[in-house]
C-alpha positions as CSV (number, residue, x, y, z in Angstrom):
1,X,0.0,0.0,0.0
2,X,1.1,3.1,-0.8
3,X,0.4,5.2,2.8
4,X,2.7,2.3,4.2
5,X,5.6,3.2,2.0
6,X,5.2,6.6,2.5
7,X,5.2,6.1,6.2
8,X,8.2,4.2,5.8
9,X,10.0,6.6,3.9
10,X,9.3,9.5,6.9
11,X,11.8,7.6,9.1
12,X,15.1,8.5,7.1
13,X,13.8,11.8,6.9
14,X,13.2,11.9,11.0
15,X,16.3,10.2,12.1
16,X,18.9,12.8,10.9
17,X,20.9,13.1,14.0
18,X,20.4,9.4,15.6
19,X,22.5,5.9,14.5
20,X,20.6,4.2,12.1
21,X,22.1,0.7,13.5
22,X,21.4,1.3,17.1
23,X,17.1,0.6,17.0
24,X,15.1,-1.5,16.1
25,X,12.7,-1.2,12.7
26,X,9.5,-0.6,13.8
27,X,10.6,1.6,17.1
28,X,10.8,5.4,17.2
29,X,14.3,6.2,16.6
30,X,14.1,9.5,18.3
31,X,12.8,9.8,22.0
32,X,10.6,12.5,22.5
33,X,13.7,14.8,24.2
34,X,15.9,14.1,21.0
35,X,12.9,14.7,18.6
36,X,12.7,17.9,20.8
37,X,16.1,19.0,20.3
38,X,16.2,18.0,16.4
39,X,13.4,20.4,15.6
40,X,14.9,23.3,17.7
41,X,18.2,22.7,16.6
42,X,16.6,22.8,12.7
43,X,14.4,26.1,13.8
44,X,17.0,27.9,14.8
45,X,19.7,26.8,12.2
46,X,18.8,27.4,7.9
47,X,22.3,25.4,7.2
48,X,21.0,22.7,9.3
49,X,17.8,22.0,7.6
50,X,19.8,22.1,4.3
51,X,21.9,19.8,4.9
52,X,19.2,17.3,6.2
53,X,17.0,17.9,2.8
54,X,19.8,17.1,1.1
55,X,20.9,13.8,2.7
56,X,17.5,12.8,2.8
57,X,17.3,13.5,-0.9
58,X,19.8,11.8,-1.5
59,X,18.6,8.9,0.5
60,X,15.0,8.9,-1.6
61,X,16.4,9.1,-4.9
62,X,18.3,5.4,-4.0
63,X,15.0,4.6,-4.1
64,X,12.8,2.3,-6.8
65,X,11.9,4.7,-9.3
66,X,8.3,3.6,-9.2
67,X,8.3,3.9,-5.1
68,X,9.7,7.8,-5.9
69,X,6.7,7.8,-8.8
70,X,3.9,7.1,-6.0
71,X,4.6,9.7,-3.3
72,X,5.4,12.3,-6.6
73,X,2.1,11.6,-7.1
74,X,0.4,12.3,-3.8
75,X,2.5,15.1,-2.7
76,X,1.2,16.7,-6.8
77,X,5.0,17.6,-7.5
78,X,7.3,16.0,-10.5
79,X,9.4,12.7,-10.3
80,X,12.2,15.6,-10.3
81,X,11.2,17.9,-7.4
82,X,9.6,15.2,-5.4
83,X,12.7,14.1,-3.2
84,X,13.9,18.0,-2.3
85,X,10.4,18.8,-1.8
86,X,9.0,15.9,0.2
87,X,12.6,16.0,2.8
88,X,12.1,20.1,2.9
89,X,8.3,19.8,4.0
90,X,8.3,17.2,6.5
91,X,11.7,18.6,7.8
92,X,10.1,22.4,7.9
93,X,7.0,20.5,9.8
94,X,9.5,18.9,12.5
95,X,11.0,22.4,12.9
96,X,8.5,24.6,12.5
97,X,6.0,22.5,15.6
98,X,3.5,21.7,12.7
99,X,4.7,17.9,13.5
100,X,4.6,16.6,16.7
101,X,6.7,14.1,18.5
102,X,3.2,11.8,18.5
103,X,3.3,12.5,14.3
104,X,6.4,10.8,13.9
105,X,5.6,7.9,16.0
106,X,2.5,7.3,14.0
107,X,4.8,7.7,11.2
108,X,7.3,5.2,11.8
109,X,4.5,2.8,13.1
110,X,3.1,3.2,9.6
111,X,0.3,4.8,11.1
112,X,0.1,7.5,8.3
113,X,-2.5,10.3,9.8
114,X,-4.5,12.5,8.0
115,X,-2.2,15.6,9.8
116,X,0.9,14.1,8.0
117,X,-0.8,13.8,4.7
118,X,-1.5,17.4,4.8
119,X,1.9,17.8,5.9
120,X,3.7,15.9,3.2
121,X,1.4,17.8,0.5
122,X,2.0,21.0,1.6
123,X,-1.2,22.1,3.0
């Protein structure tokens, strides 16, 4: 299904600052204090939410081009745009308060709500 892609794909985007090898898969990789932190730390720093679209662009264009194809579609931007624009919204979210600590446990549960929907698409 498509939401549970999706979903997956919000936990490289979320996990910027924390060990990828350290968790397990279907856990929340950040606890609620270093979710906290992440999101001020990206408020307060341009460079720093930069530099995580871009290693999480990176990281989405690895993937299947049909995978990238899907959420192009439901976030209504190009093949092209859809990695920098995807990272750049959900990352803006996190900073910005629009995404709470309870989103991105949803998230990473595959537990795609309605709020991060919205989110991803820009609205």
């Amino acid at each position: 299904m498509i939401i549970s892609r999706i979903a997956a794909l919000l936990l490289p985007v979320l996990i910027l600052l924390v060990p990828l090898h350290a968790l397990g898969a279907s856990a929340p990789r950040l606890s609620r204090d270093k979710f906290s932190v992440a999101a001020d730390a990206m408020k307060g720093s341009a460079a720093l939410r930069r530099l995580g679209v871009e290693r999480c662009a990176a990281r989405m264009n690895a993937m299947p081009k049909s995978q990238r194809a899907n959420i192009a579609a439901l976030i209504d931007v190009s093949l092209e745009h859809m990695p920098a624009t995807f990272c750049e919204r959900v990352l803006s979210a996190m900073a910005s308060g629009q995404m709470s600590y309870d989103d991105y446990v949803d998230a990473i549960r595959r537990h795609l709500t309605v709020k991060v929907v919205h989110i991803i698409q820009g609205r």
